[in-house]
C-alpha positions, 0 to 999 in steps of 0.5 A: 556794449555799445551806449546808444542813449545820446542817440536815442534820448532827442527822439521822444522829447521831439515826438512830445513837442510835435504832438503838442504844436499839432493839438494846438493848432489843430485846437485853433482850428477847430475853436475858430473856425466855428466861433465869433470874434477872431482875435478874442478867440485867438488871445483866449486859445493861445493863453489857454494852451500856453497856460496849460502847458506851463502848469503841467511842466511846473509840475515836475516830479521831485526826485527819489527812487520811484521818479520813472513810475511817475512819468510812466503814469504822466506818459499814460495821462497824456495818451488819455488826454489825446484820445479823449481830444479825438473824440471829442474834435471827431463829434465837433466835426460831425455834430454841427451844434455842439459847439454853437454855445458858450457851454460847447466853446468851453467845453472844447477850449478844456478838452481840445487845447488844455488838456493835451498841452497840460498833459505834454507839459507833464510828461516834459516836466517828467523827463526833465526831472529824470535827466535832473535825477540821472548822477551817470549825466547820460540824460540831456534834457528834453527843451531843446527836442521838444522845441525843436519838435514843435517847429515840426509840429506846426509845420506837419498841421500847416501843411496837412490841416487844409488837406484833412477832411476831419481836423481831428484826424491829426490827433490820431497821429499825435496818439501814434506819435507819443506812443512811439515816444513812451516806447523810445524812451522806455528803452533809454530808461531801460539802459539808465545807470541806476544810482542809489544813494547810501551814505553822505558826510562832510569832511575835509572840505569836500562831501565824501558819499557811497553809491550804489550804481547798476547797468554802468556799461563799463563795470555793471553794478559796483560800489563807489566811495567818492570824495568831491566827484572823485573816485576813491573806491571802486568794488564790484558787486554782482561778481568777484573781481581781480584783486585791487591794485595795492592788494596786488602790490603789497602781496607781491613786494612782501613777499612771504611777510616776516617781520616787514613795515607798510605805509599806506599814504591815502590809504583811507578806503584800502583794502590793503591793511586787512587784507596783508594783516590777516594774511601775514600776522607779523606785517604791521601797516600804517595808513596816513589819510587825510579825510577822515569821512573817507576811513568812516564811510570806507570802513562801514560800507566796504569793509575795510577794517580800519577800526581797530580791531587789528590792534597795533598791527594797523594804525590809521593817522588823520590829518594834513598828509604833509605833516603825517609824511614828516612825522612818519619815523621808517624804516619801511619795506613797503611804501603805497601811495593811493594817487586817487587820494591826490584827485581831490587835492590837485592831482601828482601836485598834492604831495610835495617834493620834499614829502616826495623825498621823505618818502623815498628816505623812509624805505628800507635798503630792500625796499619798493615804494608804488602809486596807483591807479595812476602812475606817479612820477617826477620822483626826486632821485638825483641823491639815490642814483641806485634806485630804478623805477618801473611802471605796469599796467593791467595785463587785461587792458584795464586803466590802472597804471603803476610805477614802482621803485625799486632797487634790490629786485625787480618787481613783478606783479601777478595782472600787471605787466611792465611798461618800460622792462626795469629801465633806470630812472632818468 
């Protein structure tokens, strides 16, 4: 489905700021033109409407879950402060006297010039909270339109003013104009990614938290595990989906188990080990992880089975990976590198050459080592010249991407397809 919000979302801020900059000059006009003292009289509409407008826009709504109510409500308020402007410049225009007096000349200054541009400053306050509160970073923020709405504004009341038989005509437009607005933007925010926030916690250096997220264009409602603004786990929640990567993998190059070793490096948030333990009882796996919020978060949120239940057949090691990898004792007939748990540490470079190397020292002679969602390579073979390597992709066009060494059979993964055929590493 196509995302026509960076499209759409300039639209309603611009109407908002048009109908501001009409009822502020349509307010001017109509104040001045009956009353005494033409610079008084300009000084005394200008802070008003200035004033208003930046009360209402500092009262923005904080954010939470009810955040889009909020503005729907601001959005009506300001509608009534437009037609509740009308009228009142409509009985200005008819009724001669009713602005002759001080009481009048208040009465329009808060009707006419305060309470539109208050409620303009509400409802861009508003979007600006929503655009602030919007952790999918689709929603710009509305100064730029509504600024540049303005400048429309003023020039629409310039031209079309002089020519109006009643003044208060143009309000009427401006009522046209927000509604048109509260529409746009209710479709925009209909398409929103809805993010809900269930769980945070410090750990490793960086805020490992859990989202809920609906209407993402590309996965629909799915849970997220990310570490620092990275994803380390991703699991759809209105449909069953494929298996994931390592799920595949281990499923596979296992074959039909038997008495067979895992390691898991990064495999904090991994289905993997509950899923092969339960699958083949003699399978033992080992997962190195280095931030131990993840294994927490992971495993109360996602399920994954990593606390202990399994007895010795899983064994979750926390700490520097580096070190784990080193004090990792093989062999192992299966050896799984999560690449998204190097995001946060510096990407193919979070893991060192010599660990590299321990880890292609620890496989077993029939063994196979793979890294995903993002293919690893740069692997130090030159003393194993025997190994082969191969990388796979989804078979569905997906973006997960592996590579796979091997050396006694080639591996074949049910959703992957090869990339390169089982060529010899260079």
């Amino acid at each position: 489905m196509r995302d026509d919000r960076p499209r759409l979302v300039w639209a309603a801020p611009l109407l908002v700021g048009t109908s501001a900059a009409i009822a502020a000059e349509v307010a001017i006009g109509i104040l001045l033109y009956a009353g005494p003292g033409l610079m008084r009289s300009l000084t005394t509409v200008l802070a008003v409407e200035g004033g208003a407008l930046a009360v209402g826009l500092w009262q923005a709504p904080p954010s939470g879950a009810q955040i889009v109510e909020r503005l729907r409500r601001r959005w009506l308020f300001c509608l009534a402060a437009f037609v509740g402007a009308s009228f009142f410049g409509l009985s200005w225009s008819v009724v001669q006297d009713l602005g002759g007096g001080p009481a009048g000349q208040g009465l329009g200054l808060a009707v006419l010039a305060a309470l539109p541009l208050y409620g303009c400053g509400l409802v861009l306050g508003g979007m600006a909270a929503v655009a602030r509160d919007d952790s999918a970073g689709g929603l710009p923020g509305p100064g730029p339109a509504a600024a540049l709405g303005a400048a429309l504004g003023f020039v629409i009341t310039g031209t079309l003013l002089p020519r109006a038989p009643i003044p208060a005509s143009l309000l009427v437009v401006c009522l046209v104009l927000l509604s048109a607005g509260g529409m746009i933007y209710g479709a925009v925010l209909a398409r929103r990614p809805v993010v809900h926030l269930r769980a945070t916690r410090p750990g490793a250096g960086a805020e490992v938290r859990v989202e809920d997220r609906r209407g993402m264009p590309e996965a629909g409602a799915a849970r997220y595990l990310l570490e620092s603004g990275h994803v380390r786990r991703r699991e759809l929640l209105d449909r069953s989906g494929t298996d994931p990567w390592d799920v595949a993998v281990a499923r596979s190059l296992i074959g039909d188990g038997g008495n067979r070793r895992v390691l898991m490096v990064g495999g904090g948030a991994s289905a993997l080990p509950s899923a092969i333990t339960k699958e083949h009882p003699d399978v033992s796996v080992e997962v190195l992880e280095r931030n131990p919020a993840v294994v927490e978060l992971a495993r109360d949120h996602f399920e994954t089975g990593l606390d202990g239940d399994a007895g010795d057949r899983i064994r979750v090691r926390v700490g520097n990976l580096e070190d784990l990898v080193r004090e990792s004792s093989g062999p192992f007939d299966l050896v799984v590198i999560d690449t998204s748990a190097l995001e946060a540490i510096g990407g193919a470079n979070g893991l060192s050459r010599a660990a590299r190397s321990a880890l292609v020292e620890a496989l077993a002679t029939d063994g196979a080592l793979a890294t995903g969602p993002v293919a690893l390579g740069g692997w130090p073979l030159d003393a194993h010249p025997d190994w082969r390597t191969t990388s796979l992709r989804r078979s569905d066009g997906g973006a997960e991407t592996l590579s796979v060494l091997w050396r006694s059979t080639e591996p074949h993964v049910p959703g992957f397809v090869s990339g390169n055929g089982g060529e010899p590493n260079p």
